[in-house]
N, C-alpha and C positions, 0 to 999 in steps of 0.2 A: 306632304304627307296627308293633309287634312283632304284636298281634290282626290288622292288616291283611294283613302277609305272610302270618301263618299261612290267615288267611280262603280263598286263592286256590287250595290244596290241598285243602282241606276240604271247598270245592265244588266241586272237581273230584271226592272220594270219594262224596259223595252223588247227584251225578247216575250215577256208574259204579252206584251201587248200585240206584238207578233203573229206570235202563236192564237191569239185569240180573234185575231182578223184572217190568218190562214184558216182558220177551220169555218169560215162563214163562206169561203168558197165552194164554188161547185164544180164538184172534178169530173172530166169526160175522157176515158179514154179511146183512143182514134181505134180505127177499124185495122190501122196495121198494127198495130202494136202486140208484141209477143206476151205471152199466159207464163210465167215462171212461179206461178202458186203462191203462195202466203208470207212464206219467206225468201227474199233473194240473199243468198247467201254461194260462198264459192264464185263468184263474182269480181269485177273492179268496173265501178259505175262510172262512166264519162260525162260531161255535160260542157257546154258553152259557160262562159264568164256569167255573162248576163243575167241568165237563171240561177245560179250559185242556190242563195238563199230559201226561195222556194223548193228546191230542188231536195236541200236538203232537210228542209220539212216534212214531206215525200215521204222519204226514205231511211232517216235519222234511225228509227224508229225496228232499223234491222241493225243497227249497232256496228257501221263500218268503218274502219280508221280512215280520215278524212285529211290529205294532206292540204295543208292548208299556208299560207306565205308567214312570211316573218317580218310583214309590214305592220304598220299600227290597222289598218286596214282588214289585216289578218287575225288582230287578235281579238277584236271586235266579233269576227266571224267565231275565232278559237272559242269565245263564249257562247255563242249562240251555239253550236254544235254541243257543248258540254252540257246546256240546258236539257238538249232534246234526247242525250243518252247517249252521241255515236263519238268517237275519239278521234279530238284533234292531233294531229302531226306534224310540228311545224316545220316547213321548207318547203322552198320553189326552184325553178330552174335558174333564177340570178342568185341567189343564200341558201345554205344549204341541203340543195333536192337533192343529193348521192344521198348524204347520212339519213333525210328522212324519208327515200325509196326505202334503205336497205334496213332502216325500222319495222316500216308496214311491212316487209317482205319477213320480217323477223317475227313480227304478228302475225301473220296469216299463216307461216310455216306450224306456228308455236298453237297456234287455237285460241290467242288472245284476242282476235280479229275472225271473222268470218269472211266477211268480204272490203273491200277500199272504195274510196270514189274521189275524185277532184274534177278540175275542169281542165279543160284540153287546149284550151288558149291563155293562161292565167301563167304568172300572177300579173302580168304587165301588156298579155295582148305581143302582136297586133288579134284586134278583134277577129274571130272567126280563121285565124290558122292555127290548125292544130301543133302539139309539142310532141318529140318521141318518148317523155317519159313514163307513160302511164303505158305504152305499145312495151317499153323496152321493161315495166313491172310484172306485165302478161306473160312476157319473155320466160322471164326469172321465175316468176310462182307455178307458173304450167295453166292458171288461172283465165278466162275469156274476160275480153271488155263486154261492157254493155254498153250500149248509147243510148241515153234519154234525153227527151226535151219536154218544153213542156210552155204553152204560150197560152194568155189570156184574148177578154175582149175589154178589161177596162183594167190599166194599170199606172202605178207612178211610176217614171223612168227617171231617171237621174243623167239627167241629158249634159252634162259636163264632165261625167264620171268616160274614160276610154271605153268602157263595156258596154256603154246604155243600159246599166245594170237597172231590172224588172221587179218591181214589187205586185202582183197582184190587189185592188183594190175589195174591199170590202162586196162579198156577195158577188164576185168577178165570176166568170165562165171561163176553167183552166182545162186545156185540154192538154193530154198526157198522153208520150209514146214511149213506150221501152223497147229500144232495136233490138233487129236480131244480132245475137252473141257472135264474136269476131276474136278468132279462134288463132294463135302462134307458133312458128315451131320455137325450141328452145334455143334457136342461131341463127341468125339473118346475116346475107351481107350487107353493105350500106346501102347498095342498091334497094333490097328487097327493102331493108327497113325504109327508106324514105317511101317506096311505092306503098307500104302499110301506114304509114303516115299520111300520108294522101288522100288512102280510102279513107282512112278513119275524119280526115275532115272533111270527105264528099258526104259520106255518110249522115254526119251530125247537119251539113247544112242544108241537106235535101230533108231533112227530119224539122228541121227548125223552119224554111220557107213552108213546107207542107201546114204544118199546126198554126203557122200566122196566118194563114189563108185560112184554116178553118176558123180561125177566133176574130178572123176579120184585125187581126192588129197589125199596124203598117209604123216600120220604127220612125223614131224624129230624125 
């Protein structure tokens, strides 16, 4: 009881400190990167594991329900996302990811959500292939993916973690792309869907080598 209470403070000082070392960054976005105006909204943002956390520093800030796992791992995250405004939704493709697709999908129909986002190889990897679940969300809402990345030139990597999950260090050079929008009909066969599955991780990892080359970072 006594670790529990204290827990809720605690993580409330780590995301403040976070967030207070995200914003000493400097953010550059690339020359490909698409203009969707002030708000992204009507959207389902994609991203790499790795990036998570930054990513949704980012972007928090347009308030999209955020599926997220239902690991202890996850609910670390589940905090940090509720700090920054956008709404956690807990499940992954191994624990509950039907019920909490067809949550988000119950938000965004409802107006409770604007737009979604998670990561495309999560909650367990393998790193860098993508899932059909966030293609098969697009499906169902009528809604486009987006793909972002987003890589520095000075970060902490968590080099034991399966993601090489990124933290941006203090005063880092983050450079940002928002792909172009990737658009579904409302019916695939398995065929089609897997071939959309495919783009969707050629796409994100020609986005992700592109931005390490420019930030000069080379993983461990």
């Amino acid at each position: 009881m006594k670790s529990s209470f204290l827990m809720k403070p605690l993580l409330w000082l780590a995301g403040l400190l976070v967030r207070l070392n995200f914003a000493t960054c400097r953010k550059r976005y690339s020359e490909r990167s698409q203009n969707y105006g002030p708000h992204l909204r009507d959207m389902l943002g994609v991203t790499w594991h790795r990036g998570a956390i930054f990513a949704l520093y980012l972007f928090a800030s347009h308030k999209p329900a955020v599926l997220v796992s239902r690991s202890k791992d996850g609910e670390l995250l589940a905090t940090f996302i509720k700090q920054l405004g956008a709404i956690p939704v807990r499940g992954s493709s191994s624990r509950g990811g039907v019920a909490a697709l067809t949550t988000i999908l119950r938000m965004l129909k409802s107006g409770q959500a604007l737009s979604a986002a998670t990561v495309a190889d999560g909650p367990r990897g393998p790193r860098y292939q993508a899932k059909e679940g966030m293609i098969i969300l697009a499906m169902k809402s009528g809604l486009p993916l987006l793909p972002l990345m987003w890589s520095c030139d000075r970060a902490w990597v968590f080099k034991n973690a399966w993601d090489k999950t990124m933290v941006p260090k203090p005063f880092a050079k983050v450079w940002i792309e928002l792909g172009p929008l990737l658009r579904y009909p409302a019916s695939m066969s398995k065929e089609e869907l897997e071939e959309a599955r495919l783009h969707l991780q050629q796409t994100l990892e020609e986005m992700r080598l592109r931005l390490d080359a420019l930030a000069g970072y080379q993983e461990p």
